[in-house]
N, C-alpha and C positions, 0 to 999 in steps of 0.2 A: 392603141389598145386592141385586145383581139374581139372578136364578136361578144362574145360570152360577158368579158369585161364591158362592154356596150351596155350589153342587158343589164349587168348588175348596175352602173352609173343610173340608169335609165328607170331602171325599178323598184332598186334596193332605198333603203336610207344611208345618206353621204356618213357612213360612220368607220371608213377602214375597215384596215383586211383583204381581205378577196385573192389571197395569191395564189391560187389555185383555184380549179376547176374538178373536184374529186368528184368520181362517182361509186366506185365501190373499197373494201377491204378486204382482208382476209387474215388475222392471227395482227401480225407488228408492222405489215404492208396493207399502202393504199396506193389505185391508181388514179390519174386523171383521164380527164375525156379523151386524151389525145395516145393513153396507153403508157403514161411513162409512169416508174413505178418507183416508191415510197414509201422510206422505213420511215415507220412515224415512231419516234422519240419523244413525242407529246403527248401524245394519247388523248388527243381532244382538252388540254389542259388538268393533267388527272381524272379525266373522267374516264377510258378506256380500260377499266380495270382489268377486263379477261382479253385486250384486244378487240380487233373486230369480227364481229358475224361469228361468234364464241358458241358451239353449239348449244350450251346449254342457256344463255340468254335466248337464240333464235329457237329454242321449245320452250322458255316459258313463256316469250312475247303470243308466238301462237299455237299454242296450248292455251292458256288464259283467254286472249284472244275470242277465240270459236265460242267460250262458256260466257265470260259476263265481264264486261268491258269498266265500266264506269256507273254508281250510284251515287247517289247526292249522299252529303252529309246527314242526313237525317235516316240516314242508315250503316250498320256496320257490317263486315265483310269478313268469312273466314280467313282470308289472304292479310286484311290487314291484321286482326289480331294476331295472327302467327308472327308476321314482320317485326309489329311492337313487342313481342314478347322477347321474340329473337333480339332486336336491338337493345332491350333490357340487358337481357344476356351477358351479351355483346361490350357493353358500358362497364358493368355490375354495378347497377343502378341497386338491386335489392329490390322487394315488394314495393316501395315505396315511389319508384321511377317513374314515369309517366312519355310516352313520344306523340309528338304533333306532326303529322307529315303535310308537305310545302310540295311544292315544284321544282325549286332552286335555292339555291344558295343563300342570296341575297334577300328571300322570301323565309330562308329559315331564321335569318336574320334582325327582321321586320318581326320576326315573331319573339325570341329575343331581345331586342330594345321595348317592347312592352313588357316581357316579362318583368323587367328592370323596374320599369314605371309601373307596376303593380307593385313591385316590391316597396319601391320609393314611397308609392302612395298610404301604405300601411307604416313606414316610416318614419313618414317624415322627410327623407331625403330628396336630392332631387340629378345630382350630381351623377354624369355618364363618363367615365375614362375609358380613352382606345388606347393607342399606342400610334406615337410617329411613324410614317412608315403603313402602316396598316392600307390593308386593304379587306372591306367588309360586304362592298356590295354597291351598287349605283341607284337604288331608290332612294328616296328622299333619307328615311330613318339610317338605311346602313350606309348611305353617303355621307352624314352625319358624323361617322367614326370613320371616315374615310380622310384623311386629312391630308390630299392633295388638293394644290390652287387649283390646279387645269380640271380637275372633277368638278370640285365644290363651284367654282366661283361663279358659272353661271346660273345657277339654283339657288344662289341666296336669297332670304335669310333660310338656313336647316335648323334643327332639333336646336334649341335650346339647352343650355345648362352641360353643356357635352365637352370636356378636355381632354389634351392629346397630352401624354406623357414621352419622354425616351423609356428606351425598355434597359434601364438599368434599376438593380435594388434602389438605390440612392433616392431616387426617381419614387419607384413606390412606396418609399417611407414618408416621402413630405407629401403624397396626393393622398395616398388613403386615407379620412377620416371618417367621423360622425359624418360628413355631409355628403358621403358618395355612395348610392343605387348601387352601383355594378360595376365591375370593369371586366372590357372585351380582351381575350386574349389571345391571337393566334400563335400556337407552339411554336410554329417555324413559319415566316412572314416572305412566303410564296412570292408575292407579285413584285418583295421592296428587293427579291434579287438571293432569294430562299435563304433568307439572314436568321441564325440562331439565334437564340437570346441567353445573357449569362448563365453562367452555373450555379441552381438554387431559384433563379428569379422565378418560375412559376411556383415551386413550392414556398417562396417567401410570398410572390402574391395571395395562394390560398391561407397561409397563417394571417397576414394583415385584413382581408378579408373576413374570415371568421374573426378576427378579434373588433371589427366594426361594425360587425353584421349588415356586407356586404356581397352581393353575387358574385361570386368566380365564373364567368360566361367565357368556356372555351369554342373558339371557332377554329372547328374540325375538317372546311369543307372541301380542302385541299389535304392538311391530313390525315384523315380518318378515313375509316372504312381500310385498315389494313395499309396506308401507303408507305408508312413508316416504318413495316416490320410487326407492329401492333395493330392489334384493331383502333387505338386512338394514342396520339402522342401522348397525351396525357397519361397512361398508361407506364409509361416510357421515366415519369417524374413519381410515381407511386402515390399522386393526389387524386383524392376527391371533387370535380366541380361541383357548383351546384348548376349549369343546363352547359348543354354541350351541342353547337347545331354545325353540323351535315349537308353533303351534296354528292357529287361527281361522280366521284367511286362508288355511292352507294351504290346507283343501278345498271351501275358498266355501259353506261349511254342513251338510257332509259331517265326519261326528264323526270327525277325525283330530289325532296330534300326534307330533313327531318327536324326538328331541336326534341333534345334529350333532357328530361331535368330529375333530379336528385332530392331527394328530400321532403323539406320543407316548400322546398320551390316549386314541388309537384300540386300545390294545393291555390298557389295564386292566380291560376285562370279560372272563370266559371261560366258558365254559359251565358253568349253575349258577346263576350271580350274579344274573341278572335275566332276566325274558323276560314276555312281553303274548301274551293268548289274542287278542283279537280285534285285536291292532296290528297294521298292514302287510298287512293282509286284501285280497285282489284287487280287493275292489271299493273300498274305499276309497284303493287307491295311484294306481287305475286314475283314480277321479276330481280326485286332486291333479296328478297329469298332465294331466288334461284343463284343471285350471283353469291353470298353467304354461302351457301352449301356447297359451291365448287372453291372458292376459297379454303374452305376448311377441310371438303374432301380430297382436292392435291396438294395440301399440304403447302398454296403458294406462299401466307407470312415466310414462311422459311424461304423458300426462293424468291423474296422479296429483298431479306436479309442479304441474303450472300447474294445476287446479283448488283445488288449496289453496292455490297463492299469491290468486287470484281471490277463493275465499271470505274468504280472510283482509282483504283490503283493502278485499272488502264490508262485515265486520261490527266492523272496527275503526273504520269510522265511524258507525255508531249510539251514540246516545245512551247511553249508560249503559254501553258497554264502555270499558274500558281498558286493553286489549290483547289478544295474542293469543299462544296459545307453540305447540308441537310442529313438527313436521314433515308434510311430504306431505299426507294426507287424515287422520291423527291430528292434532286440534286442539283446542287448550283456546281460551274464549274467555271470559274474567276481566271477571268485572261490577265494577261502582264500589260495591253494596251484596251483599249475602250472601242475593242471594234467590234462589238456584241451585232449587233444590226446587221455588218456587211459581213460576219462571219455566219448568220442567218443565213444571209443571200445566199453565199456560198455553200454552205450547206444543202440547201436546195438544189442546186445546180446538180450538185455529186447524190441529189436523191437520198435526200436525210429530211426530216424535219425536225425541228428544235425552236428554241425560242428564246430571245433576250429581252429579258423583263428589263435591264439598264446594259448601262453604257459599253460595263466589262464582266457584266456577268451572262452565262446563257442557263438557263433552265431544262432538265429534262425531267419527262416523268410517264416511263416507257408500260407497257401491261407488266403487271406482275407473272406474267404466264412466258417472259422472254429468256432465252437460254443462250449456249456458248455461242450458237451462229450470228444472237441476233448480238451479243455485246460484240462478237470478231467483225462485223459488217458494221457496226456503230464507229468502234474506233478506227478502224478502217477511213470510211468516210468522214470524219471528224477531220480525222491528221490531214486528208486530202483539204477539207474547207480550210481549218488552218493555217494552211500552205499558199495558199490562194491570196490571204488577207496580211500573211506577216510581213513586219517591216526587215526588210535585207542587213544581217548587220554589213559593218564597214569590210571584214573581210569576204563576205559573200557579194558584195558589189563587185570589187576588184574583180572578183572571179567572174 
């Protein structure tokens, strides 16, 4: 191991990762300590929305900054009202809407699985669906809807009363009844390998839900905030949720996250129930507004649009892929062999970063701010990792 890897063994918590030593960015590159430099096609796992050091994130971090940092809850904030209103907006929530700001993901999540159990509790109900596959968060509640062994199993007993469905109609015809709170739904299921879900399933889940008088809880927090082309996939199905919760993209690298709710659903928290010391803090609302207003002032959903149809029709023709799933600038792209990992590695080597959520799939999910250079230097180095990892056929051996 080199030094650096020392330190982290020595100081960090044993939890993976660490392949890298980065210290700074710039727009769709990052370098490490040692100067070598790195298209990041991650973006910090969707969270990179303008790239890095984006000027207009680095004025409103200090901008804000210099004026008024962080207040406790027991006070409100021009920056955050602006935000919520904006995120209203943003949804089309209607007067009716209400946002709770978080830190993370998995916190906006937590906030969510109570909504649920509010809802339950006026119900009657008691019953939580996720979806196999899911990925919702690693605290205890959104571990809960997380229905992998290798998470769950060392935390047991989680959330009671909580089932996993497959994400087929079929599927949610025989789980939703009189006896089910809520079900979680992410658009497009990021971490199991940016796997769609049929055509029709979310607008068939919001019909079976409103015919139970059950929560439609979308979790946005990979794709929202613009990643898909839309400001929320949901958008994308022309449904209504009733809360919808946020992360990554919201503040372009800014530790922020929100849940959204609609309706009726706007009315089941009251004071008591839940609240976040550092969520909705000035300087972070301040900065998701900053990154909303450059979204929407260049225009990038649209260059989110066409640069993922672009990469897509780039890398659908390389050798060894066999297609391509997601939407917008979240995209899976499905090898023909299961060498997701050592096509990672390789990537790296050629100065790309990327990511394999499984075996044969790799994940990207680049700034929406990236143009022809950065998709010509993406496929570029792709076909080169590619190259590195394919098996020889029989007449290329010979040769």
């Amino acid at each position: 191991m080199t030094a650096w890897q020392d330190d982290a063994a020595r100081d960090l918590m044993s939890l993976g990762g660490r392949l890298a030593l980065l210290e700074r960015g710039n727009g769709s590159a990052v370098w490490d300590t040692d100067g070598n430099r790195y298209l990041d096609f991650l973006g910090g796992i969707a969270v990179n929305s303008l790239g890095h050091a984006h000027p207009a994130f680095v004025a409103a971090v200090s901008q804000q900054a210099a004026v008024l940092t962080h207040v406790s809850n027991y006070f409100a904030t021009p920056q955050q009202l602006t935000f919520a209103a904006t995120l209203k907006r943003l949804a089309g929530t209607g007067e009716s809407g209400r946002v709770f700001f978080a830190n993370s993901g998995t916190e906006a999540n937590e906030t969510a699985v109570k909504l649920a159990r509010l809802h339950g509790g006026k119900t009657g109900k008691r019953t939580i669906i996720s979806l196999n596959h899911a990925f919702h968060g690693r605290s205890v509640g959104a571990l809960s809807l997380t229905p992998k062994p290798i998470y769950q199993d060392p935390f047991r007993p989680l959330l009671p009363d909580v089932i996993h469905i497959d994400n087929t109609i079929e599927a949610l015809e025989a789980a939703i009844d009189d006896t089910v709170a809520a079900i979680f739904i992410e658009p497009i299921q990021g971490e199991a390998g940016v796997v769609e879900h049929p055509e029709g399933f979310l607008r068939r889940a919001r019909e079976l839900t409103t015919e139970h008088n059950a929560l439609l809880i979308v979790d946005e927090v990979q794709t929202g905030m613009g990643r898909t082309g839309e400001w929320f996939a949901f958008q994308h199905e022309g449904i209504v949720p009733d809360a919808v919760t946020l992360a990554k993209g919201i503040a372009a690298g800014f530790p922020l996250g929100a849940m959204i709710t609609f309706g009726a659903a706007s009315d089941l928290f009251y004071p008591g129930t839940h609240n976040s010391t550092f969520g909705g803090n000035p300087l972070g609302t301040a900065v998701g507004q900053a990154v909303v207003d450059t979204i929407e002032s260049d225009a990038l959903l649209a260059n989110v649009t066409a640069r993922g149809a672009q990469l897509r029709a780039a890398v659908e023709a390389l050798p060894g892929v066999t297609g391509t799933s997601g939407k917008g600038l979240l995209i899976g792209i499905h090898l023909a062999e299961p060498v997701a990992a050592q096509l990672r590695e390789a990537a790296q080597r050629h100065g790309l970063i990327i990511n394999a959520p499984t075996d044969d799939v790799i994940r990207i999910a680049p700034a929406y701010t990236i143009g022809d250079a950065e998709v010509e230097e993406f496929t570029r180095q792709f076909a080169a990792a590619l190259a590195d990892v394919s098996t020889p056929t029989a007449e290329e051996a010979r040769a």
